[in-house]
N, CA and C atoms as a LAMMPS dump frame, in Angstrom:
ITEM: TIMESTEP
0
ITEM: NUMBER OF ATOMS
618
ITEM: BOX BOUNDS ff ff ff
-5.0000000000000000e+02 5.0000000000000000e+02
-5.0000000000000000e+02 5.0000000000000000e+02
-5.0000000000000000e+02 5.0000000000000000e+02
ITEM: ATOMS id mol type element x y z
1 1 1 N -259.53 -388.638 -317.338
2 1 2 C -260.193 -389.219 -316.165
3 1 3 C -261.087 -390.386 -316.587
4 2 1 N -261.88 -390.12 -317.738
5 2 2 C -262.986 -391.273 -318.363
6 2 3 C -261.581 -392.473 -318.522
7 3 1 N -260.964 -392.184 -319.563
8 3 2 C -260.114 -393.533 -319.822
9 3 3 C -259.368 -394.361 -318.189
10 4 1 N -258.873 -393.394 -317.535
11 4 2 C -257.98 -394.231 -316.626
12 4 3 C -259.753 -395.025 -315.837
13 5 1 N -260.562 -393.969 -315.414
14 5 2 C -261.7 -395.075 -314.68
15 5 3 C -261.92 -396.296 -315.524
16 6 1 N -262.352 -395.988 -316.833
17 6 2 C -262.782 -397.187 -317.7
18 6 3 C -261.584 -398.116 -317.977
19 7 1 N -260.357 -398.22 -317.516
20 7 2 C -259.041 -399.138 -317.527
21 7 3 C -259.347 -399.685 -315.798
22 8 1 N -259.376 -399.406 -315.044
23 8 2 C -259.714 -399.39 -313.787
24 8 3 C -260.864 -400.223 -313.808
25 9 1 N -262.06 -400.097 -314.564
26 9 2 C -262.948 -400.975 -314.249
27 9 3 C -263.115 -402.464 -314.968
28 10 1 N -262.116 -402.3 -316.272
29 10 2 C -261.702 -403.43 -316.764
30 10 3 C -261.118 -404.222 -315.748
31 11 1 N -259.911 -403.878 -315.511
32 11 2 C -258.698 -404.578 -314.228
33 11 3 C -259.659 -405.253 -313.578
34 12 1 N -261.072 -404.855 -312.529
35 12 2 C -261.902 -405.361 -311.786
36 12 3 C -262.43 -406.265 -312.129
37 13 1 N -262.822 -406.02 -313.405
38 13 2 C -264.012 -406.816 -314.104
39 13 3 C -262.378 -408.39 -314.304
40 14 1 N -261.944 -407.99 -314.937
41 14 2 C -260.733 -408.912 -314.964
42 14 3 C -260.645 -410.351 -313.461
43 15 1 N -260.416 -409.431 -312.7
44 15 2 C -259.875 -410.209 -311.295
45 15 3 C -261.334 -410.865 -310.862
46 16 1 N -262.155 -410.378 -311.199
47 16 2 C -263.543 -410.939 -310.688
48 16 3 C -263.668 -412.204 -311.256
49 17 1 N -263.736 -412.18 -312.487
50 17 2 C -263.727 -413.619 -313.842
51 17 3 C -262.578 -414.439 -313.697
52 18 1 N -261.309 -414.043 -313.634
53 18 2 C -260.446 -414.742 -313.306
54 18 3 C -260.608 -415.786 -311.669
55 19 1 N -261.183 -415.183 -310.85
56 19 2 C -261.802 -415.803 -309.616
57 19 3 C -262.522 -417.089 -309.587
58 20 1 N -263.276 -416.639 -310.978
59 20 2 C -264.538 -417.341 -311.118
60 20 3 C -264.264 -418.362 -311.685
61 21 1 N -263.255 -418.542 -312.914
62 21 2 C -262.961 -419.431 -313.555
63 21 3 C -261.88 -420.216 -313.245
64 22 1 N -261.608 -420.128 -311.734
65 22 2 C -260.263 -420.974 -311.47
66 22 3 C -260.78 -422.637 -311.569
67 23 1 N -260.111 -423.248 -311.854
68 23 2 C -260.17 -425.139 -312.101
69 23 3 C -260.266 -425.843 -310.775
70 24 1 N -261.198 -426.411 -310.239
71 24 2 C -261.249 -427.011 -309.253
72 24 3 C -260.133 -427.816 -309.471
73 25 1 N -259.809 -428.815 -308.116
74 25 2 C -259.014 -429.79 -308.002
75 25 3 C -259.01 -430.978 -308.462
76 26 1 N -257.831 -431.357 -309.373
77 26 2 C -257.893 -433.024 -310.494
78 26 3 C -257.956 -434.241 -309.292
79 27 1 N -258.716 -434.397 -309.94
80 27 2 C -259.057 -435.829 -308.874
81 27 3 C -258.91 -437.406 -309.707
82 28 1 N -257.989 -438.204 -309.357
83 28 2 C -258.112 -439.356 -310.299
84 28 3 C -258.931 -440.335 -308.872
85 29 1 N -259.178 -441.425 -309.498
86 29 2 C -260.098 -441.972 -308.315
87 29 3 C -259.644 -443.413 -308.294
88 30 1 N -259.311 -444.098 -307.362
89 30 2 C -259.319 -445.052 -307.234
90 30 3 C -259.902 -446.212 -307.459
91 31 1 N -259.792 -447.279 -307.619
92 31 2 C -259.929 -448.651 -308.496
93 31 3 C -260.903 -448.358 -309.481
94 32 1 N -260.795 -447.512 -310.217
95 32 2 C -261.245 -447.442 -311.801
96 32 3 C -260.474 -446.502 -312.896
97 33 1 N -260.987 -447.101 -313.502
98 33 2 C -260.014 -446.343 -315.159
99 33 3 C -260.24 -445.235 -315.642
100 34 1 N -261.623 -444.052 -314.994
101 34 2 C -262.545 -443.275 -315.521
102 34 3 C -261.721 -441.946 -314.701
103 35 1 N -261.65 -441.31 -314.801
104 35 2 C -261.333 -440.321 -314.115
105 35 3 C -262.849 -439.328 -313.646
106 36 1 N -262.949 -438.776 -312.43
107 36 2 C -264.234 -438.253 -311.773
108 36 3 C -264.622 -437.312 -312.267
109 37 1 N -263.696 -436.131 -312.716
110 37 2 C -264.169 -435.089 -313.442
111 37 3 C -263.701 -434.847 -314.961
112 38 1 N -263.722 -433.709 -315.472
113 38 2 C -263.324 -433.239 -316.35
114 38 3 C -262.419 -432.631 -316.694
115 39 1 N -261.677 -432.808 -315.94
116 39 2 C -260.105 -432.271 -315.592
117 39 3 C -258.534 -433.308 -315.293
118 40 1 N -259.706 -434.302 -315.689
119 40 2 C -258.573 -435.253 -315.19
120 40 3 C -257.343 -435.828 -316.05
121 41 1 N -257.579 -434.975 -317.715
122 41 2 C -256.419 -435.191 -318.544
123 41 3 C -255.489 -434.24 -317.939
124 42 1 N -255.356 -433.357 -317.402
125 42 2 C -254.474 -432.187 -316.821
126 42 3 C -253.166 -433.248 -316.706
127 43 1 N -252.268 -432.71 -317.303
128 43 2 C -250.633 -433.348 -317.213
129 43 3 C -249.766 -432.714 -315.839
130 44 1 N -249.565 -433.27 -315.341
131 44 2 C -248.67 -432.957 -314.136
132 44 3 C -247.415 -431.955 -314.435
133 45 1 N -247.144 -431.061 -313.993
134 45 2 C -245.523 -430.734 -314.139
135 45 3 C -245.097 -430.05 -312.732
136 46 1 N -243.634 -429.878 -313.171
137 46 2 C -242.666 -429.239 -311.498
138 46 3 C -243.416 -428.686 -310.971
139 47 1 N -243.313 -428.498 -310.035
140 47 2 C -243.953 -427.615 -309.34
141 47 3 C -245.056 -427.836 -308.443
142 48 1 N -246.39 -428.293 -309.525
143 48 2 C -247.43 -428.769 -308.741
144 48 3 C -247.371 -429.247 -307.687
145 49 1 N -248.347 -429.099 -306.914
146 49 2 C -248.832 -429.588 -305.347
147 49 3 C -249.654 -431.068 -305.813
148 50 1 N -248.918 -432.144 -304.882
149 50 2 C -250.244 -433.174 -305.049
150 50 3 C -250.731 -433.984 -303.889
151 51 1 N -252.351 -434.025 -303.644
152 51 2 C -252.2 -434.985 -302.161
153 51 3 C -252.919 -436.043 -303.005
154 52 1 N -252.128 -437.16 -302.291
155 52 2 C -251.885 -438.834 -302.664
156 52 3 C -252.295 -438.683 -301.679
157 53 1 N -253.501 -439.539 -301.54
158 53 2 C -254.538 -439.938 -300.845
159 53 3 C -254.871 -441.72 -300.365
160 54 1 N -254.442 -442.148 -299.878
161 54 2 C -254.408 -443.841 -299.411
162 54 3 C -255.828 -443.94 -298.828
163 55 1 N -256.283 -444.901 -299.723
164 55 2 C -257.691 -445.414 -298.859
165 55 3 C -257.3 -446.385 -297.509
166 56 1 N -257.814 -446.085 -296.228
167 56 2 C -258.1 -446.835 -295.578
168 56 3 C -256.589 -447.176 -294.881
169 57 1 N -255.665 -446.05 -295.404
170 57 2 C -253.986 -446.082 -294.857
171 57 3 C -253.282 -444.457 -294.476
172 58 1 N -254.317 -443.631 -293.06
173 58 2 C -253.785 -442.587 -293.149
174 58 3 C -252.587 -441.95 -292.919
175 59 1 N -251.9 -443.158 -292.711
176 59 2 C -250.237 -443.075 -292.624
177 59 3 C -249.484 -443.124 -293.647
178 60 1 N -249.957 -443.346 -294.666
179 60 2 C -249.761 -443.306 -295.977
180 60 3 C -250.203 -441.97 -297.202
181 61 1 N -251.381 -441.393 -296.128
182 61 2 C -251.633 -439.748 -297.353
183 61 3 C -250.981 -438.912 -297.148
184 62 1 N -250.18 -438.219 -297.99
185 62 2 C -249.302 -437.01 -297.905
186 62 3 C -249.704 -435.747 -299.066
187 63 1 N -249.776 -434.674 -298.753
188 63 2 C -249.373 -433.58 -299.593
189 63 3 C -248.135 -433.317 -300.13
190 64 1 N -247.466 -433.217 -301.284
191 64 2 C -246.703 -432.663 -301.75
192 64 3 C -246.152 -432.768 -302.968
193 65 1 N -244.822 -431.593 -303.421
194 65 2 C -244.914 -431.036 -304.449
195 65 3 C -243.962 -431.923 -305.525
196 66 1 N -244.51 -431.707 -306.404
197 66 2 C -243.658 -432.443 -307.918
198 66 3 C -242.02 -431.267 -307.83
199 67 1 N -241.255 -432.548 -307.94
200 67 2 C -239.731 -431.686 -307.995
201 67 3 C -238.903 -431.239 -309.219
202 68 1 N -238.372 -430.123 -309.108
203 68 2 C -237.738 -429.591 -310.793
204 68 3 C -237.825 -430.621 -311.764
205 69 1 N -236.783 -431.909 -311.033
206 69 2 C -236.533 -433.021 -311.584
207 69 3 C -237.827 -433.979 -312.634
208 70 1 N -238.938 -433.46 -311.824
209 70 2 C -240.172 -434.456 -311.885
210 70 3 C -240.402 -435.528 -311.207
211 71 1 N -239.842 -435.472 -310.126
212 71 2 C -239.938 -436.908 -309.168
213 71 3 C -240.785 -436.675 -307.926
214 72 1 N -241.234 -437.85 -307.223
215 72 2 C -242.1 -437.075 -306.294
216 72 3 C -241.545 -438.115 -305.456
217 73 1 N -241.514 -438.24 -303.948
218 73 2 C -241.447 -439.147 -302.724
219 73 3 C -242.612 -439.74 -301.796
220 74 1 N -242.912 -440.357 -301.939
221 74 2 C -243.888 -440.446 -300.42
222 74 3 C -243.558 -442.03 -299.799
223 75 1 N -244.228 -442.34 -298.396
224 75 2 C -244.27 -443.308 -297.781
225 75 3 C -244.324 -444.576 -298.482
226 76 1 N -242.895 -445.396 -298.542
227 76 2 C -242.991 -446.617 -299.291
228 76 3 C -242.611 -446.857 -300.72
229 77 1 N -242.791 -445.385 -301.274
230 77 2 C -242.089 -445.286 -302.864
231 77 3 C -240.976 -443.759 -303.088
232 78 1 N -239.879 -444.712 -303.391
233 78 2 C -239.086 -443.22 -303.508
234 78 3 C -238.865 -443.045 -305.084
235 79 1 N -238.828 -441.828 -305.36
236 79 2 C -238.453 -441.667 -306.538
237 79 3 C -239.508 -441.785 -307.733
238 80 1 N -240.562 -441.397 -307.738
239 80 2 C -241.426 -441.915 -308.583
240 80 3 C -241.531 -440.853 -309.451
241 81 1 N -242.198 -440.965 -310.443
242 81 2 C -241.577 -439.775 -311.915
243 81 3 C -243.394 -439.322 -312.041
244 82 1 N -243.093 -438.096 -312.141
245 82 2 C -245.105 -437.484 -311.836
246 82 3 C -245.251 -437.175 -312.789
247 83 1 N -244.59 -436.127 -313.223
248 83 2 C -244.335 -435.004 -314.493
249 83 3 C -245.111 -435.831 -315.651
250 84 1 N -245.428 -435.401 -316.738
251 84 2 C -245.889 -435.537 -318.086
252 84 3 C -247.435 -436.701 -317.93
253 85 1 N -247.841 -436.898 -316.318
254 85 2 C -248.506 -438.235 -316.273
255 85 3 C -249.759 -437.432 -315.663
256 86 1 N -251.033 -438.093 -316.173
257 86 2 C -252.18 -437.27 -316.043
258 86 3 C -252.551 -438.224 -314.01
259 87 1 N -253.135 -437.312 -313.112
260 87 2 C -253.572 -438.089 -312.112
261 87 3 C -253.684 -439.472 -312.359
262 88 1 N -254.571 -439.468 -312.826
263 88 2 C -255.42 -441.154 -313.38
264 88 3 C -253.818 -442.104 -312.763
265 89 1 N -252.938 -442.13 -314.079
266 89 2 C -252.162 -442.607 -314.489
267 89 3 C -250.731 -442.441 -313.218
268 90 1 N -250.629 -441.558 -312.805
269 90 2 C -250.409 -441.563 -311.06
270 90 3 C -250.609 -442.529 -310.679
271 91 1 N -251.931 -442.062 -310.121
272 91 2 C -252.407 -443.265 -308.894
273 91 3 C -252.51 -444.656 -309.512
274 92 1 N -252.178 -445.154 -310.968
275 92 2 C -252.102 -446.444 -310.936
276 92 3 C -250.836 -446.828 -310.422
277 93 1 N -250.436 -445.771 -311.242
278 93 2 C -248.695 -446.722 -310.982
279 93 3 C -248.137 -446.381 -309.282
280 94 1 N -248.593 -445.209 -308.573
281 94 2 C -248.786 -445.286 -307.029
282 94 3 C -249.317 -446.855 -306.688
283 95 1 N -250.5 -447.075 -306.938
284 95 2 C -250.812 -448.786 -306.111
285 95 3 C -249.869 -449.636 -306.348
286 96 1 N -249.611 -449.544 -308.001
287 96 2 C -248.521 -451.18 -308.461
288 96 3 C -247.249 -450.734 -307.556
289 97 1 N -247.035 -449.745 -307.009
290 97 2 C -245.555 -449.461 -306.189
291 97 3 C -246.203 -450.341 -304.424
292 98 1 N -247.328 -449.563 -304.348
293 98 2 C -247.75 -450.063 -302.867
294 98 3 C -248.22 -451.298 -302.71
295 99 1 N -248.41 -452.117 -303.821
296 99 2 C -248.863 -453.556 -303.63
297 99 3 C -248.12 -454.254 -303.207
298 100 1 N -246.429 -453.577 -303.334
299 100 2 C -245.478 -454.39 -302.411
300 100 3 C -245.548 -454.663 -301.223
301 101 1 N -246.556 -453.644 -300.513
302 101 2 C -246.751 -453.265 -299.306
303 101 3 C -248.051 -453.336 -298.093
304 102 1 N -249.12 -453.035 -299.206
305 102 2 C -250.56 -452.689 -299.225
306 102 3 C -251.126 -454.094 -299.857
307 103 1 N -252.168 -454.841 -299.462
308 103 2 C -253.315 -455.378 -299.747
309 103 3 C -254.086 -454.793 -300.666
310 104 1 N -254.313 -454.895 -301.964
311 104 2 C -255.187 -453.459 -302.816
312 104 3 C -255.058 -452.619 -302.466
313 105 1 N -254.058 -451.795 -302.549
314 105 2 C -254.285 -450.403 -302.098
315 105 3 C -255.24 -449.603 -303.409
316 106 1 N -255.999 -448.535 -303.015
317 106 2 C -256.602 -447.392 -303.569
318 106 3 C -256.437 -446.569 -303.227
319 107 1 N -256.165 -445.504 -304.438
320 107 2 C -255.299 -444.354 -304.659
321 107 3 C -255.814 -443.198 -304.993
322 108 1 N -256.092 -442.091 -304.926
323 108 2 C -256.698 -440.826 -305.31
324 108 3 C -255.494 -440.156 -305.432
325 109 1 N -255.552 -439.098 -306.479
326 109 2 C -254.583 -438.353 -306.661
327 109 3 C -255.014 -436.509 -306.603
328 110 1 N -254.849 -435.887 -306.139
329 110 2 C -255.314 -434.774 -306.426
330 110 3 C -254.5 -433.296 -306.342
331 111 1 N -254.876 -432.663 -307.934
332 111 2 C -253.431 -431.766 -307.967
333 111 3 C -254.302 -430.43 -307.069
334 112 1 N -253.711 -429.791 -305.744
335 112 2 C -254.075 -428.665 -305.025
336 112 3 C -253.449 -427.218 -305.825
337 113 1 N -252.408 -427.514 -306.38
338 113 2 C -251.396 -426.276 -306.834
339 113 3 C -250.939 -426.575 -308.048
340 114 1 N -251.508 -425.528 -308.965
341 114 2 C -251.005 -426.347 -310.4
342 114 3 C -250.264 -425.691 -310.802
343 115 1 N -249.185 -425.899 -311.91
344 115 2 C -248.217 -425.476 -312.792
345 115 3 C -248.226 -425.766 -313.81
346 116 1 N -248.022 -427.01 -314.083
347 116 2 C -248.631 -427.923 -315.567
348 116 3 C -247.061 -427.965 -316.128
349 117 1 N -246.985 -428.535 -317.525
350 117 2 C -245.702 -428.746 -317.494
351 117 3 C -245.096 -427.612 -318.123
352 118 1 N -243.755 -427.391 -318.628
353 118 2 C -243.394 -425.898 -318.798
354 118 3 C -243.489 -425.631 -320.094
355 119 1 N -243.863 -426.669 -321.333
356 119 2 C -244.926 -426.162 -322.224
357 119 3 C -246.032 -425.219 -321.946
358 120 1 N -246.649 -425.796 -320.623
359 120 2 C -247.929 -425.259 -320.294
360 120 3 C -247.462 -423.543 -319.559
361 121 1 N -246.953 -423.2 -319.254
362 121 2 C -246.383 -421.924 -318.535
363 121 3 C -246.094 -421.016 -318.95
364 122 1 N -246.685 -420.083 -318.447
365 122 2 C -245.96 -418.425 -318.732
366 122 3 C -245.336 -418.311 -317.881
367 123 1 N -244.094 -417.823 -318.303
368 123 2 C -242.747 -417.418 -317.349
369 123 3 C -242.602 -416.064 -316.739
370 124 1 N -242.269 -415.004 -316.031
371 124 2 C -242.188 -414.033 -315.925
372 124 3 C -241.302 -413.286 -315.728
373 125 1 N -239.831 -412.7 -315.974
374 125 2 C -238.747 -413.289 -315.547
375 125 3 C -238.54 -411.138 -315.511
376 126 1 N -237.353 -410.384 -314.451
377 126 2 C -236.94 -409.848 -314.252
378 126 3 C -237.83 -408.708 -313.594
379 127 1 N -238.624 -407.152 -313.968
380 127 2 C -239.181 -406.299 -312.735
381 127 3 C -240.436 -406.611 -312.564
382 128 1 N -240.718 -407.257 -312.764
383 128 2 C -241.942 -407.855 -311.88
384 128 3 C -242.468 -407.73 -310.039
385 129 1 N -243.11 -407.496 -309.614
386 129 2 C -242.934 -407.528 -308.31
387 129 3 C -242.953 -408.874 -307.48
388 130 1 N -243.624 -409.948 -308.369
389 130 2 C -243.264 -411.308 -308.161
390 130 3 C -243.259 -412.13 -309.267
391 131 1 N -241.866 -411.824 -309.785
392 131 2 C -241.854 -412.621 -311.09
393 131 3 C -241.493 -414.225 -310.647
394 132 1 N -242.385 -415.013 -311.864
395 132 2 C -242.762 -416.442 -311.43
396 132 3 C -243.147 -416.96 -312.91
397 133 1 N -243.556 -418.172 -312.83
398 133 2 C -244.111 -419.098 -313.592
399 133 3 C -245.656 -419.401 -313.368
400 134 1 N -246.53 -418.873 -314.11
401 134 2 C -247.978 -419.204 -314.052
402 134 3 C -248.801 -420.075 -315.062
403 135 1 N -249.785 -421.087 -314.543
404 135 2 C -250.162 -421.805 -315.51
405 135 3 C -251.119 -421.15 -316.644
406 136 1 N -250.93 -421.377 -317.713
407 136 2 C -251.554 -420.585 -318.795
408 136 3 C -253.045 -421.105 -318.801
409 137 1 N -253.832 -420.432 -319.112
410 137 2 C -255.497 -420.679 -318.879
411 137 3 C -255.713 -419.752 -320.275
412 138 1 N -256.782 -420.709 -320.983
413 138 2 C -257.395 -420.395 -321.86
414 138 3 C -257.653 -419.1 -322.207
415 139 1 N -257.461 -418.233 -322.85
416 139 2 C -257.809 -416.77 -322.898
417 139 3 C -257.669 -415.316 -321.967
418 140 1 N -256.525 -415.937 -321.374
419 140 2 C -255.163 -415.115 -320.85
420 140 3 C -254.542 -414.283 -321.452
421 141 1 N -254.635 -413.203 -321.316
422 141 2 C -254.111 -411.759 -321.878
423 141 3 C -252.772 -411.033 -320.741
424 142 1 N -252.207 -410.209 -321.4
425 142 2 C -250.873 -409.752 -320.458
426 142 3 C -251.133 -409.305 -319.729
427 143 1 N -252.454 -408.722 -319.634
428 143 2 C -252.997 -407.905 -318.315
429 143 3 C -253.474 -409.202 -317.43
430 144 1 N -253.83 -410.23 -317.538
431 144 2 C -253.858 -411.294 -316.541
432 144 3 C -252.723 -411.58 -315.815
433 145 1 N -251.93 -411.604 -316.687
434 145 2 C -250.496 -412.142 -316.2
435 145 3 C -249.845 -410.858 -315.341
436 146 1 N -250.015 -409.958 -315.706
437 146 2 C -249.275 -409 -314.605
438 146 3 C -250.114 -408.222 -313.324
439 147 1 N -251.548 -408.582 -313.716
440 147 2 C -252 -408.894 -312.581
441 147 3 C -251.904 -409.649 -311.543
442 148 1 N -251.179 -411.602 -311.778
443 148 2 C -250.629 -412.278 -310.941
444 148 3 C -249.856 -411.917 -311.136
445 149 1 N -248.855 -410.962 -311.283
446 149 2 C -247.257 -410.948 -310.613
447 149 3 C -246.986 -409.602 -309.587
448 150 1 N -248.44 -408.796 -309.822
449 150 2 C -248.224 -407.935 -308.489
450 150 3 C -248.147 -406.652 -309.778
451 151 1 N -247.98 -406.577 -310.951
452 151 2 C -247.549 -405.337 -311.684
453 151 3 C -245.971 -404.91 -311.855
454 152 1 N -245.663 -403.914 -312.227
455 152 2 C -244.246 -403.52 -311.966
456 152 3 C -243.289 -403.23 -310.622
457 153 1 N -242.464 -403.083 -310.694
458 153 2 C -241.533 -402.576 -309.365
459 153 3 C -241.302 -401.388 -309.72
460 154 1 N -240.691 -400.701 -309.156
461 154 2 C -240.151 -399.039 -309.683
462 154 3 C -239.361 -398.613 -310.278
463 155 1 N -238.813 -399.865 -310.411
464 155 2 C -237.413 -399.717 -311.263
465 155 3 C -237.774 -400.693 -312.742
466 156 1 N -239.03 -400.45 -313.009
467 156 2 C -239.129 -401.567 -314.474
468 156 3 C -239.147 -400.194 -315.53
469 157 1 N -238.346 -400.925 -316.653
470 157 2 C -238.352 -400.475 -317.618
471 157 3 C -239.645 -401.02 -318.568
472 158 1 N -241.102 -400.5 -317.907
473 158 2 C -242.158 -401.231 -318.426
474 158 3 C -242.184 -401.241 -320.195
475 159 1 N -241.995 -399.806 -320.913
476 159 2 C -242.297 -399.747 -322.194
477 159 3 C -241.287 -400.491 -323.137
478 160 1 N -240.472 -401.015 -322.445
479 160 2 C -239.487 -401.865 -322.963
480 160 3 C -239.146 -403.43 -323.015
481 161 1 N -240.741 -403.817 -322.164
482 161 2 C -241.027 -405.444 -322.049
483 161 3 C -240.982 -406.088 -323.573
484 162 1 N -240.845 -407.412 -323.738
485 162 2 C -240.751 -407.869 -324.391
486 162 3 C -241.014 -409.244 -323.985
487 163 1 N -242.341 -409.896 -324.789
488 163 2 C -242.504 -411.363 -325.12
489 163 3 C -242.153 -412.604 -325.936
490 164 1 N -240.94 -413.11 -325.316
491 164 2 C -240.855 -414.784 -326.088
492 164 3 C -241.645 -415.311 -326.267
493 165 1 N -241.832 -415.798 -327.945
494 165 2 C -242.474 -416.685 -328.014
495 165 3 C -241.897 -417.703 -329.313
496 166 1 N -242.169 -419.114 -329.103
497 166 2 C -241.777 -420.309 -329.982
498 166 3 C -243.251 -420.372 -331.142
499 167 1 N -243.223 -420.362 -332.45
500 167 2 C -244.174 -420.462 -333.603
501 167 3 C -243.263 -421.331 -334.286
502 168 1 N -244.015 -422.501 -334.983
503 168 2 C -243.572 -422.78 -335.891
504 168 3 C -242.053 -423.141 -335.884
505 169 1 N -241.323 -423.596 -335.16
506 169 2 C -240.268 -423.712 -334.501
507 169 3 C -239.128 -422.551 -334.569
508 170 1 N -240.026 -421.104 -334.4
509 170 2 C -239.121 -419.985 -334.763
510 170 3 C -239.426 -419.406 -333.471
511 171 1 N -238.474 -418.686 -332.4
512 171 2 C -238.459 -417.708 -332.182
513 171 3 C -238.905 -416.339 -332.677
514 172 1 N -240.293 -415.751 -332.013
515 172 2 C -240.307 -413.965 -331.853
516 172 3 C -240.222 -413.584 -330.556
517 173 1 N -240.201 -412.714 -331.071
518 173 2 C -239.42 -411.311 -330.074
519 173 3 C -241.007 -410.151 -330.402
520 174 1 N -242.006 -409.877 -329.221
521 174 2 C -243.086 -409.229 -329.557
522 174 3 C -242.931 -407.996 -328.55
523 175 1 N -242.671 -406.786 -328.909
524 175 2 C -242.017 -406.18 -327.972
525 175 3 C -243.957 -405.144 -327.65
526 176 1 N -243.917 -405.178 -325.705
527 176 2 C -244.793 -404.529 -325.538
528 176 3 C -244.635 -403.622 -324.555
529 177 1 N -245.618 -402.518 -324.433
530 177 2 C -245.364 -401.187 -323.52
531 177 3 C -246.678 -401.555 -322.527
532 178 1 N -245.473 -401.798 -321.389
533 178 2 C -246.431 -402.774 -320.053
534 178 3 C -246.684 -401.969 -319.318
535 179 1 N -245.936 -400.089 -319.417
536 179 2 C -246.16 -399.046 -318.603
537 179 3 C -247.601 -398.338 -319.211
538 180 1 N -247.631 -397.905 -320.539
539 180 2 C -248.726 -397.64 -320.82
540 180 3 C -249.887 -398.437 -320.653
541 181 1 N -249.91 -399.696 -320.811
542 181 2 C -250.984 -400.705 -320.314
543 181 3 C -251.217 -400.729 -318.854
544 182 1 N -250.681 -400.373 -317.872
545 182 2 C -251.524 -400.727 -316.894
546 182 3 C -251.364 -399.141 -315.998
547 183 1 N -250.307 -398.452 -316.812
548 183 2 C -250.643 -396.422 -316.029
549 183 3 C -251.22 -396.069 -316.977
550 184 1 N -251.851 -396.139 -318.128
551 184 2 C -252.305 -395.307 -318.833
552 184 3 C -253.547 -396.172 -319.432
553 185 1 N -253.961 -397.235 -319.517
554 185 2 C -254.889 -397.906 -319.507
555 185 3 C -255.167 -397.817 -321.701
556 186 1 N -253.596 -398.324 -321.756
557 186 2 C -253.757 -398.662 -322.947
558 186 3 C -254.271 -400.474 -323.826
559 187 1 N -255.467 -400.468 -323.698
560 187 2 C -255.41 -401.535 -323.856
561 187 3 C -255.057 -402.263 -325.493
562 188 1 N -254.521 -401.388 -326.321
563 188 2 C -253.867 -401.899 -327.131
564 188 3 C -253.168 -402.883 -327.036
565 189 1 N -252.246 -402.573 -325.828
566 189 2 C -251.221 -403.424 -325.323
567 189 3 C -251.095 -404.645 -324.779
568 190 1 N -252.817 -405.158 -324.873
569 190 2 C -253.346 -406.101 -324.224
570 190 3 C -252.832 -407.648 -324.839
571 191 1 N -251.995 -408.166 -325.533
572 191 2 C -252.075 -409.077 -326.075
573 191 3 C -252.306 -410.393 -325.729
574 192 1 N -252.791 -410.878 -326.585
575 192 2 C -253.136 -412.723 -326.158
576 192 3 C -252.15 -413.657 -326.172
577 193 1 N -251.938 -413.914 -324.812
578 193 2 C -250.765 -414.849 -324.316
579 193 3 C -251.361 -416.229 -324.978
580 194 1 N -249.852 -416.879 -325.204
581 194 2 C -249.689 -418.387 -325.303
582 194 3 C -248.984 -419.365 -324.588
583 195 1 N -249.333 -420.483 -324.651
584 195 2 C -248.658 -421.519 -323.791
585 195 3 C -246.909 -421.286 -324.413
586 196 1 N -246.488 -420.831 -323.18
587 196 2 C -244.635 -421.366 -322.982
588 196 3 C -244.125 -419.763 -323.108
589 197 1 N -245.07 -419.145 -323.527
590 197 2 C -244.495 -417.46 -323.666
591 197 3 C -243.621 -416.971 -322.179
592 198 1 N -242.663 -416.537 -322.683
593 198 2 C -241.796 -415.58 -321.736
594 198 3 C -241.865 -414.237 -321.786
595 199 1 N -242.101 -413.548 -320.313
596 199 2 C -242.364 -411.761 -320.442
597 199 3 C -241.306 -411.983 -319.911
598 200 1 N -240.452 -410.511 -320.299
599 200 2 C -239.021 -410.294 -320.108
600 200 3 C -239.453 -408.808 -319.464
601 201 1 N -238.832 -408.501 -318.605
602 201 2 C -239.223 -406.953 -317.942
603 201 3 C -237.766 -406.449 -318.162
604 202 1 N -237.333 -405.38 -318.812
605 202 2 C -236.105 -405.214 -318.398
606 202 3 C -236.16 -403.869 -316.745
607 203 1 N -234.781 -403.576 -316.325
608 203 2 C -234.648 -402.627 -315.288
609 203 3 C -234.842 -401.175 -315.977
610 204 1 N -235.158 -400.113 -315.229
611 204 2 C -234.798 -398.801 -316.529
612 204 3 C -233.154 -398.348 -315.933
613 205 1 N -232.589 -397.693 -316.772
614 205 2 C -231.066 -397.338 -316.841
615 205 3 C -231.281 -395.351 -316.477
616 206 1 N -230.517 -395.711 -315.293
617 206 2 C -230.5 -394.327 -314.672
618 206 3 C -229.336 -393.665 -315.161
């Protein structure tokens, strides 16, 4: 009873900090070279949400998302390549597209939904209850990560998970027991995720 409460109050303590430490929104800023915050090296990848912001052209601001491809669309520029490019560096090359169009245009860029690029990602792939791609954050453990995916389904073969990971240009194979970690509040099992790691859930075999 002591261990499962004291696993239980970790999990809490977990989701609370994780709350706390989410990254406000990258903001690159218009007609200057400086970026506004401290976030503004953040590299774009698939996925992300971005609102392109037109000064003084609200027919021109749109929300939306970076494509598998890495291309993004909006009013006046098709096809523009987002991926690997920090905001800043966006919204320049956003104006030099709209100057065809726009009088100085000024540009804000701001990522709402991040992913980062798929260096940057933990993958989550098979019983998951929402297996996905999450952006990796500094001192992210497996119990973070399967906290955003909802935990297991009923049919996971939890003690039989297993983490990809690239070192040194080698493939491992780090095999972990994702059932005892979050029903039995083993935090042995806790390990420290890295950027690009893949959790593999397998099904269990009836």
């Amino acid at each position: 009873m002591t261990k499962t409460f004291s696993f239980f109050g970790y999990a809490l303590v977990l989701i609370a900090l994780q709350g706390c430490a989410g990254s406000g929104p990258v903001v690159a800023t218009a007609g200057q070279n400086e970026p506004v915050d401290r976030s503004a090296d953040y590299i774009i990848g698939p996925g992300d949400v971005l609102q392109v912001y037109v000064w003084d052209n609200p027919e021109l601001t749109v929300t939306i998302p970076v494509r598998p491809d890495g291309m993004i669309t909006i009013p006046l520029v098709e096809d523009m390549r987002a991926v690997s490019k920090t905001p800043t560096q966006l919204a320049r090359d956003v104006e030099v597209k709209l100057s065809e169009y726009v009088r100085t245009p000024q540009v804000n860029i701001i990522v709402t939904n991040f992913r980062g690029t798929y260096q940057k990602q933990i993958r989550v792939v098979g019983q998951a209850v929402s297996p996905q791609s999450l952006s990796f954050q500094s001192g992210m453990t497996l119990l973070d990560v399967m906290i955003e995916v909802g935990g297991l389904t009923e049919f996971a073969a939890g003690n039989r998970a297993k983490v990809i990971r690239w070192e040194n240009n080698e493939q491992q194979e780090i095999r972990v027991r994702l059932k005892d970690l979050i029903s039995d509040g083993d935090i042995r099992e806790n390990i420290d995720m890295k950027p690009g790691d893949v959790l593999i859930i397998p099904e269990s075999i009836f």
